[in-house]
C-alpha positions in Angstrom: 88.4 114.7 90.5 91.9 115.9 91.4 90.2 118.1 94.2 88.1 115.5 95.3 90.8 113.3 96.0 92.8 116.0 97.9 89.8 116.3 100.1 89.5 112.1 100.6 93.5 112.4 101.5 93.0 115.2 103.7 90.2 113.5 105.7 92.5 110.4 105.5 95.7 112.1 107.1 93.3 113.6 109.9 91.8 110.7 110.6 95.3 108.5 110.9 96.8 110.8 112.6 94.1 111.3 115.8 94.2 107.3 115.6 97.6 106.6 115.7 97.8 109.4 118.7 95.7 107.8 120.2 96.5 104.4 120.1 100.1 104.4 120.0 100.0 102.8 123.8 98.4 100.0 122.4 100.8 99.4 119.3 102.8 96.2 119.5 106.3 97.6 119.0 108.5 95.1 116.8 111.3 96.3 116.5 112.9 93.2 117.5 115.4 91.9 120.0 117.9 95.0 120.7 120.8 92.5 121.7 120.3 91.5 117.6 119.5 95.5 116.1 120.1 98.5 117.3 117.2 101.4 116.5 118.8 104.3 115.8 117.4 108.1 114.9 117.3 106.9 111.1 115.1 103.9 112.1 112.2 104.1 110.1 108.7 103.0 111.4 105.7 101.2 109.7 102.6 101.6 111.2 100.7 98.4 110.5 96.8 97.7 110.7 95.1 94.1 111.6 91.3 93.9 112.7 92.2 90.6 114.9 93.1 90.4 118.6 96.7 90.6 119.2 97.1 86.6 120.0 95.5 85.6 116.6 98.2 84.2 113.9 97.7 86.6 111.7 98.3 89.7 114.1 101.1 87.4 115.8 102.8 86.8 112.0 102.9 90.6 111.3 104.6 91.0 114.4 106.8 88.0 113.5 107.7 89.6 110.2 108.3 93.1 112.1 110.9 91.4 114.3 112.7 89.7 111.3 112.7 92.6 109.0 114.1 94.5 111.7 116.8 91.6 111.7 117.8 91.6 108.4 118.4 95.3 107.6 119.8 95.6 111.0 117.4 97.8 112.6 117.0 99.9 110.0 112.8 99.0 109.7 110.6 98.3 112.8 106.6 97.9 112.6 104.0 99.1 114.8 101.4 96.5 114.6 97.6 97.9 115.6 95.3 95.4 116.4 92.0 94.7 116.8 90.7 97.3 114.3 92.1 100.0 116.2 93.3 101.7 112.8 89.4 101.6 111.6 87.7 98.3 109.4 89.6 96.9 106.9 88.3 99.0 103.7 89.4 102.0 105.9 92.6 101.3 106.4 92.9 99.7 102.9 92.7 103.5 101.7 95.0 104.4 104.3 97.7 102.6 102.4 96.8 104.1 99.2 97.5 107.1 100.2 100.2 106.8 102.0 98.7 107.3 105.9 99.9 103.8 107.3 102.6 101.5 105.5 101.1 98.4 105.5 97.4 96.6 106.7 96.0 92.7 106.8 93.2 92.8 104.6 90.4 90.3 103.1 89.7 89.1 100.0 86.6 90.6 99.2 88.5 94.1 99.2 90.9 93.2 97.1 88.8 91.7 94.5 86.9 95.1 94.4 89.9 96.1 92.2 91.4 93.2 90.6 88.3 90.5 89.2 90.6 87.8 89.0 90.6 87.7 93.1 86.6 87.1 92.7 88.0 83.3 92.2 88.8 82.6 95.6 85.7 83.8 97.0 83.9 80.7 94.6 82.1 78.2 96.6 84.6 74.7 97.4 87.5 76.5 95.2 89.7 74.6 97.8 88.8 71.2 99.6 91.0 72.5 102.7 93.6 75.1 103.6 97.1 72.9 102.4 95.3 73.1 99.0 94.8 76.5 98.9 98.7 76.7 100.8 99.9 74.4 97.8 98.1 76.7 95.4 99.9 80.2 96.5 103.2 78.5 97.5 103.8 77.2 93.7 101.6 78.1 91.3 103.0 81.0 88.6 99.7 82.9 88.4 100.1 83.9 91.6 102.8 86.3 90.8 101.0 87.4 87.7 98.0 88.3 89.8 99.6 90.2 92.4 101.3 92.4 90.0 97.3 93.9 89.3 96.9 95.4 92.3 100.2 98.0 92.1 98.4 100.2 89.6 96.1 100.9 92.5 99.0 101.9 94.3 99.3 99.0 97.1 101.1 95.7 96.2 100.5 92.2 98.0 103.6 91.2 100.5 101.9 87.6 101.1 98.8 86.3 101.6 97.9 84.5 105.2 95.2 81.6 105.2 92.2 82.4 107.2 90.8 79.2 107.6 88.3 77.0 106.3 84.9 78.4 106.7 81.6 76.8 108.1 78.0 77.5 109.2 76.5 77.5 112.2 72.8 78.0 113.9 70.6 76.8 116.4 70.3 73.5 114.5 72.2 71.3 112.8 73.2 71.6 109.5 74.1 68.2 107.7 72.1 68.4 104.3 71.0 70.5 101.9 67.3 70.0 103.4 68.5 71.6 106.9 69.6 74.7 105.1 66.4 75.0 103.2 64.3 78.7 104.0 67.3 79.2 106.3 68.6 82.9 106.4 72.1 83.2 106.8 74.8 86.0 107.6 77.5 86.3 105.1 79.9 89.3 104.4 78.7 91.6 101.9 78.9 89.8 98.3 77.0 89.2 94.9 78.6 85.3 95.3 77.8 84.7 98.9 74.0 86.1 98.1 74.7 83.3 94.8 76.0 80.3 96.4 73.7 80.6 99.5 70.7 80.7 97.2 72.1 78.1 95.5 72.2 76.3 98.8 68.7 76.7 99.4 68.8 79.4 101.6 69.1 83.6 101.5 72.6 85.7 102.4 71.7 88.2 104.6 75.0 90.8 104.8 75.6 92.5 107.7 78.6 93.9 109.9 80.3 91.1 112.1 79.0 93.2 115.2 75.8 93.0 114.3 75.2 88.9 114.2 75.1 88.1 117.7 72.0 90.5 118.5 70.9 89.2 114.9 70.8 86.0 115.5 69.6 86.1 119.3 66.5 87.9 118.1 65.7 85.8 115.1 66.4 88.2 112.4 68.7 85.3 110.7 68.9 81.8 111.5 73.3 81.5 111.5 76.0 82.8 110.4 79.1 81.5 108.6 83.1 81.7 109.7 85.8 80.2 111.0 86.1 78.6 114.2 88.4 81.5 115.8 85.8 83.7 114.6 83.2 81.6 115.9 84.9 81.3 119.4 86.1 84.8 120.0 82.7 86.5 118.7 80.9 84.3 121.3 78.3 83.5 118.7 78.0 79.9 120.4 76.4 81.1 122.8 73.3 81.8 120.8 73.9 79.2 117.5 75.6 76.4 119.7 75.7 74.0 116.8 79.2 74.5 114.3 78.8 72.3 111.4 81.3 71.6 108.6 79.9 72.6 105.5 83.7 73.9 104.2 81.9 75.9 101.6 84.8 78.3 101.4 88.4 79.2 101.5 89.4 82.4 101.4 92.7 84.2 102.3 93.7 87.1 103.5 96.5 89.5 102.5 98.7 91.8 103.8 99.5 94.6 101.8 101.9 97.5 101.4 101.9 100.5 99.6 103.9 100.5 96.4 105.3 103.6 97.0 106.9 102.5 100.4 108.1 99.7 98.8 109.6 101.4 96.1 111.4 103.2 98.4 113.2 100.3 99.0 116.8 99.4 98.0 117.1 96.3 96.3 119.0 94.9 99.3 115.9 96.2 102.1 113.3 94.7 99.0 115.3 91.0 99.4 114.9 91.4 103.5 111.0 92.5 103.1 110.3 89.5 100.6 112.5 87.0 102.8 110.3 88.2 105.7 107.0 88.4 104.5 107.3 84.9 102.9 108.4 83.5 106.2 106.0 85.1 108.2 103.3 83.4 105.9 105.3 80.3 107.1 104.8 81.0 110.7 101.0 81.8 110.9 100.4 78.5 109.1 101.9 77.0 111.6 100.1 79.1 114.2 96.7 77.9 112.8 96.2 74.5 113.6 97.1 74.7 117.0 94.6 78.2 117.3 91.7 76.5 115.4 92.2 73.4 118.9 91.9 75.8 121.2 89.0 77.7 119.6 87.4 74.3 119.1 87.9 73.4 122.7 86.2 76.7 124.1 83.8 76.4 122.5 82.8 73.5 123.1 83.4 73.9 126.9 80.5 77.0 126.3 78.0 74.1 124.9 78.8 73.9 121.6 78.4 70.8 119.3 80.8 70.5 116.4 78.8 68.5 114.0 81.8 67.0 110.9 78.9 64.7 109.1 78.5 66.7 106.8 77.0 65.8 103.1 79.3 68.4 101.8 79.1 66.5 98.2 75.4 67.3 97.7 76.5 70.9 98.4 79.1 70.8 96.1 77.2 69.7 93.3 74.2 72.4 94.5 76.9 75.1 93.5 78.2 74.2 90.5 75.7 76.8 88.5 77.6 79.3 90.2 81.3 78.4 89.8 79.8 78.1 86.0 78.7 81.7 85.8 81.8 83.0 87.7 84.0 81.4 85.0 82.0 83.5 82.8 84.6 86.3 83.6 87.9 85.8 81.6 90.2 86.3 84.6 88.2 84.7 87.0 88.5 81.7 84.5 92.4 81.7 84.3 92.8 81.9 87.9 89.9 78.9 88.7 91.9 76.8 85.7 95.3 77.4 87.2 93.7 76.3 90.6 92.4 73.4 89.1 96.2 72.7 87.4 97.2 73.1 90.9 95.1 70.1 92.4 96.1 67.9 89.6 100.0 68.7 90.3 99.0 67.9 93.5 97.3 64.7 93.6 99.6 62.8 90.8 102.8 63.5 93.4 
């Protein structure tokens, strides 16, 4: 085991390395404004992985929290932010900040909860009516805390989590009811609970890589696909399944993660500024995200598409309870989905 994991570092380390040579011309350098810090021969840099284009919020919060990190430990700390999976797919560079390779990478859900069930909740079908529930839910809720500490014994620990939207089908047609979706075959990332709640739905998952769909679709190997609407828009997947309707079957976040033992290596002092940052980086890709989803809306429906919003989403959720039932089968998926449900209560007597 020990050997075999010398040999998955080893490949790791060569791997990073050729990357990063390689792409260090198209790192965005954070180190911040230099009339504010100072970089120095001590500055120490992150490397940082995200699979979006550099003018999505998520890759434009990392760069935010680069810039203030920098700040508050006064040049000390400055990221290198890779977008556009230039550092490899997300369970790549996942393992690159296991072992040490890169500092920190954005990374999805359905990753982390391959280590820690009690992320499985948030991939359950209409967990969250919208993202300022799920926003309310991380920004106040205790077992948030508790479930973060999980992932550390796998040697990377979650600085904050970023929404990603609400996601949404689309196809050739329109989907409004659960009749539409009936015999449909739709694209989903690669899960036991997508496969469950499209079934559930009427229809079939059908996983496959995101690069795959358009040519998928086009040729009639599935009927649609499911994602946000910046995914939608910047994959050009309108272009072959022109209508986007609002089924809001899921929310899921994303993370961004660091490795435990860079964090360690913290002082408490540097630990406060990383915190500070991370949580108002968060801040600032919420706010990013409205504004993105417009302008991915409006392209894409100058390209022809029709955004359809009546939607019987009730019908839907009622078509999946079977499988928020058998999720809650799992202890920790149970305590997460009740504290979620605490959440919304909190929430709605305010």
């Amino acid at each position: 085991m020990r050997k075999k994991r010398l040999c998955i570092l080893a490949v790791l380390l060569l791997f990073a390395v050729s990357l990063l040579t390689g792409c260090a011309s198209q790192a965005s350098d954070t180190s911040g404004d230099t009339t504010a810090t100072t970089e120095t021969a001590d500055t120490q840099v992150w490397n940082v992985a995200v699979i979006q284009t550099e003018d999505h919020p998520q890759t434009q919060a990392v760069i935010k929290m680069g810039e203030l990190f920098s700040e508050k430990t006064n040049g000390r700390y400055k990221f290198n932010v890779y977008p556009n999976e230039l550092l490899g797919p997300q369970r790549e560079t996942l393992e690159q900040v296991q072992y040490g390779v890169i500092e920190m990478a954005v990374i999805g859900n359905p990753n982390i909860s391959s280590f820690v069930d009690g992320f499985l909740t948030f991939e359950m079908p209409y967990l969250f009516d919208d993202v300022a529930e799920q926003k309310q839910f991380f920004d106040t809720s205790s077992a948030v805390s508790d479930l973060y500490d999980q992932t550390e014994q796998y040697n990377f620990k979650i600085a904050t989590y970023l929404t990603a939207g609400t996601r949404n089908m689309y196809s050739s047609k329109p989907i409004q009811t659960l009749d539409d979706l009936k015999g449909m075959k739709i694209r989903t990332a690669e899960s036991e609970t997508y496969s469950q709640m499209m079934q559930a739905l009427g229809g079939s998952a059908t996983p496959m890589s995101m690069g795959e769909v358009f040519t998928a679709i086009q040729s009639g190997v599935v009927d649609g696909a499911e994602n946000n609407e910046a995914s939608y828009a910047n994959s050009k997947h309108y272009e072959i399944a022109p209508y986007y309707s609002y089924t809001k079957h899921l929310t899921v976040p994303d993370f961004l993660i660091v490795g435990t033992d860079v964090y360690n290596s913290l002082s408490d002092e540097d630990k406060q500024a990383f915190n500070e940052a991370a949580q108002e980086a968060a801040e600032y890709e919420y706010e990013l995200w409205d504004d993105y989803t417009a302008e991915a809306l409006k392209t894409v429906e100058d390209g022809g598409a029709t955004i359809i919003t009546d939607v019987d989403t009730e019908s839907m959720k009622e078509a999946v309870k079977p499988v928020q039932e058998n999720m809650t089968q799992n202890a920790e998926v149970k305590k997460i989905y009740d504290a979620v449900q605490a959440s919304k209560q909190e929430n709605s007597n305010e």
